[in-house]
C-alpha angles and dihedrals in degrees: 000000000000125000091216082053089052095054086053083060103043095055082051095055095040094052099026089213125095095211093054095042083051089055096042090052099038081234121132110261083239100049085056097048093050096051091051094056092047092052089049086063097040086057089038090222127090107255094187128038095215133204138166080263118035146010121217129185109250116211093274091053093048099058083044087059095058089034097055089042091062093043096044084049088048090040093048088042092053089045084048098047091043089053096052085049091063097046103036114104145143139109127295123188137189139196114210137170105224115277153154080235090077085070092071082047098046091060090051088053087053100047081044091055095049092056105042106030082188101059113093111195112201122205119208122195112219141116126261101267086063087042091059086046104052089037087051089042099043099243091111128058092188134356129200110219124191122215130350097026120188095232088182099084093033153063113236144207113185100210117214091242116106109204109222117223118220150124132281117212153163108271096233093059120116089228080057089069097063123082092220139029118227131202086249091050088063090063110120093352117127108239139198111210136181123262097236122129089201090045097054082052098063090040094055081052091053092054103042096260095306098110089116082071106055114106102249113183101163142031126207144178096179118060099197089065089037091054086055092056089050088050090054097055105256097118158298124289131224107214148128122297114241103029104103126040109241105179114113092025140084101260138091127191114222121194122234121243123249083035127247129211135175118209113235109230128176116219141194135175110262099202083079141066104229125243121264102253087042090054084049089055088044092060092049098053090045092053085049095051093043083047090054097046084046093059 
């Protein structure tokens, strides 16, 4: 069953008349004719009662009718879609703290690219002061924040994707040897922590409000120079599990007890429409959230 064929079908049923059909398609009368009685045995049911003068749908030709409309809307939409595929472009950025959570992006930006070959997405790494800044600014179409997130300024999507706190730290260390790290573990050991307003507040919380006392020697938004620093002997950094790839190098991560997690949240402005390829990406993050609470 070809949609061209159903077309054919669908000017005949509309005029009821196969001379006026012919005219309305640009199609010989006889080409028309010919493929209608091929499609009614193909079906194996008469789609039209015919006379000298007149035609008339029969029953079956009457549920066709409503049938071809629907797969000739759903044909013309996909054409359509597949169009704008081709023709939609442009630039998306995002500010993200680092995060397993850029994995779940990562495989939007991948379904994205695949539909639309003119679209470049830019990652920039950065935490979510800086995130606020550049959404408020205009220099970031989304950000991904990490923790404590003012949901007041922005649209949000809370990604199913809890972020471990822990410390990072040289394999021969003592503290290496515990499963856990503890707040009075921290106690006298020189620490590298993240820039992050929102993440020194949940700290301060962890500790029982004495995170001004902790002895802080470094700061750090990028965890693979921050890792350096902690192979050299400078500290030790407080930081997410699973976002470096330790096999193969002197370091171990070790999760803090009572544990500590920061929710994963996208966020946009929402002062402003977002622009077409950043709908697009939108729509692919949102089917991969509703996937995941699905499983």
């Amino acid at each position: 069953m070809e949609i061209r064929v159903l077309r054919y079908f669908l000017a005949v049923a509309q005029e009821l008349n196969m001379t006026k059909a012919s005219k309305k398609l640009h199609v010989s009368q006889p080409t028309i004719s010919r493929q209608l009685k091929e499609l009614e045995i193909e079906l194996g049911v008469p789609l039209f009662n015919r006379s000298k003068h007149k035609i008339e749908l029969t029953e079956h030709g009457d549920y066709l009718v409503q049938q071809a409309k629907h797969i000739i809307s759903i044909a013309d939409q996909t054409t359509s879609n597949m169009n704008q595929n081709k023709d939609l472009s442009g630039s998306i950025t995002i500010g993200s703290g680092e995060s397993p959570a850029v994995r779940l992006i990562a495989k939007a930006i991948k379904s994205l690219i695949r539909q639309y070959p003119h679209i470049r997405v830019n990652i920039v790494s950065t935490n979510a002061d800086e995130v606020s800044k550049g959404l408020r600014t205009g220099i970031f179409d989304f950000g991904v924040v990490l923790g404590p997130t003012n949901k007041q300024n922005f649209n949000f999507l809370t990604l199913p994707i809890e972020n471990i706190w822990g410390l990072l730290m040289p394999r021969d260390t003592r503290l290496a040897r515990k499963r856990t790290i503890t707040p009075t573990s921290l106690n006298g050991l020189k620490l590298i922590a993240s820039t992050q307003t929102g993440v020194n507040q949940q700290f301060d919380e962890w500790l029982g409000g004495t995170h001004h006392a902790l002895n802080i020697v470094s700061t750090y938004n990028l965890l693979y120079n921050a890792s350096l620093l902690v192979s050299a002997g400078v500290g030790y950094a407080l930081t997410f599990d699973g976002i470096l790839n330790l096999n193969g190098t002197n370091l171990v991560f070790r999760p803090l007890y009572p544990q500590l997690t920061a929710q994963s949240t996208l966020v946009w402005n929402k002062e402003a429409s977002p622009s077409s390829p950043a709908q697009a990406l939108l729509r692919e993050i949102v089917k991969i959230v509703h996937a995941n609470a699905s499983e």
